[in-house]
C-alpha positions in Angstrom: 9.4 -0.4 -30.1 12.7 1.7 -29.9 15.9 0.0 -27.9 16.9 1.8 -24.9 18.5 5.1 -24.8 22.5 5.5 -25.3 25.0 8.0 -24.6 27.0 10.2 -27.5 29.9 8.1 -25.6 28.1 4.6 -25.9 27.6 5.8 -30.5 31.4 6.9 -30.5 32.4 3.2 -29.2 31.5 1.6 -32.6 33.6 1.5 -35.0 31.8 1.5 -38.5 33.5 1.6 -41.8 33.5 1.6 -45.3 34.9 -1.5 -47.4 34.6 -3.7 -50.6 33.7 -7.0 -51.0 36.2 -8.2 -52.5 35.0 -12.4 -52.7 31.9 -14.6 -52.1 31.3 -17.9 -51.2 28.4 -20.1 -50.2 28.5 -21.2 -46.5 26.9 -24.8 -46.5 27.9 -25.2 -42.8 25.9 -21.8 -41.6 22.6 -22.8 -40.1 20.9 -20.1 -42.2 21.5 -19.3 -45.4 24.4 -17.3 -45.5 27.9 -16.4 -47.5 31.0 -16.2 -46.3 32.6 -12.4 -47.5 35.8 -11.3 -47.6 36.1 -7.2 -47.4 38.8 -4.4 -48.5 38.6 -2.2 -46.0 41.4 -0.4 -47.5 44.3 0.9 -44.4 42.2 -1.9 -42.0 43.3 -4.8 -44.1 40.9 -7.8 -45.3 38.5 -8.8 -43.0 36.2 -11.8 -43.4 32.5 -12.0 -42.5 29.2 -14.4 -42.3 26.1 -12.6 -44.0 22.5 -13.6 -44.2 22.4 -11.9 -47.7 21.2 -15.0 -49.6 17.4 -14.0 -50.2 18.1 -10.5 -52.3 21.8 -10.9 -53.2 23.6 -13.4 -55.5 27.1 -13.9 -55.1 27.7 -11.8 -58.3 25.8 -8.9 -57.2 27.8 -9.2 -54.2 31.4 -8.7 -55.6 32.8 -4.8 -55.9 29.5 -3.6 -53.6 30.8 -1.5 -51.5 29.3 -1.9 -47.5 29.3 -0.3 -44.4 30.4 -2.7 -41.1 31.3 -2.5 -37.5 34.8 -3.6 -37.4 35.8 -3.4 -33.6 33.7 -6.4 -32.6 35.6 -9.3 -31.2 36.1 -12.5 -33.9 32.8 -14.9 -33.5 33.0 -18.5 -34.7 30.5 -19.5 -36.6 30.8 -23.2 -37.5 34.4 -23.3 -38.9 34.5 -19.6 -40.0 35.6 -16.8 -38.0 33.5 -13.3 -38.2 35.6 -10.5 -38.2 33.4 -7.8 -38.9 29.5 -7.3 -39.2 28.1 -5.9 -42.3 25.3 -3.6 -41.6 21.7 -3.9 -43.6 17.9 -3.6 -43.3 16.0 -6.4 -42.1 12.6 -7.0 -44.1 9.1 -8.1 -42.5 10.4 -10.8 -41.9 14.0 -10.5 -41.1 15.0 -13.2 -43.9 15.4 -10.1 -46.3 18.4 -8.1 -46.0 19.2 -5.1 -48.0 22.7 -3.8 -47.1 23.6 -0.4 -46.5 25.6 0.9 -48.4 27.4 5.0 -49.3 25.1 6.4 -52.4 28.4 7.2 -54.3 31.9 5.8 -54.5 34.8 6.3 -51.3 37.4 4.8 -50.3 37.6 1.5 -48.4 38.0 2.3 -44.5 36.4 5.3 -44.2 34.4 6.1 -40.9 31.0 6.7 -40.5 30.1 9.2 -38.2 
């Protein structure tokens, strides 16, 4: 089943960009799975996010991948970690396997998708 119908206006609102994850760490206090990522997105600065990435990726798979993520959502907490972006991917059957998206060739960190 498809999600509702949005405008070219609603699509322009997001902001998604290219970065590089630049560290990984395990977050033990996540309900879930998860690691706590720290992104170049190059002009943007370093933002920090909470991925469910555990079940395909290891930490040193992780590092120099570059991502795509929406970077105008407000900060979430999660635990004691603050969200500042949300890296994009592909859930699985059965929504534990994320596979990121990611550009097929090399560009520089903060580029938008459009």
């Amino acid at each position: 089943m498809t999600k509702p119908e949005i405008s070219w206006q609603d699509f322009e609102k997001i902001d998604i960009r290219v970065g590089t994850i630049i560290s990984v760490n395990d977050f033990e206090k996540a309900r879930n799975p998860s690691y706590q990522l720290e992104i170049d997105f190059g002009d943007l600065g370093i933002r920090k996010s909470s991925a469910q990435i555990t079940a395909l990726y290891s930490k040193e798979d992780l590092i120099g991948k570059q991502i795509l993520a929406v970077v105008n959502f407000p900060k979430k907490q999660i635990a004691n970690f603050f969200s500042e972006c949300l890296v994009l991917g592909v859930y699985g059957e059965n929504k534990c396997e994320v596979t990121l998206l990611s550009p097929s060739l090399p560009v520089k960190n903060g580029l938008e998708i459009g």
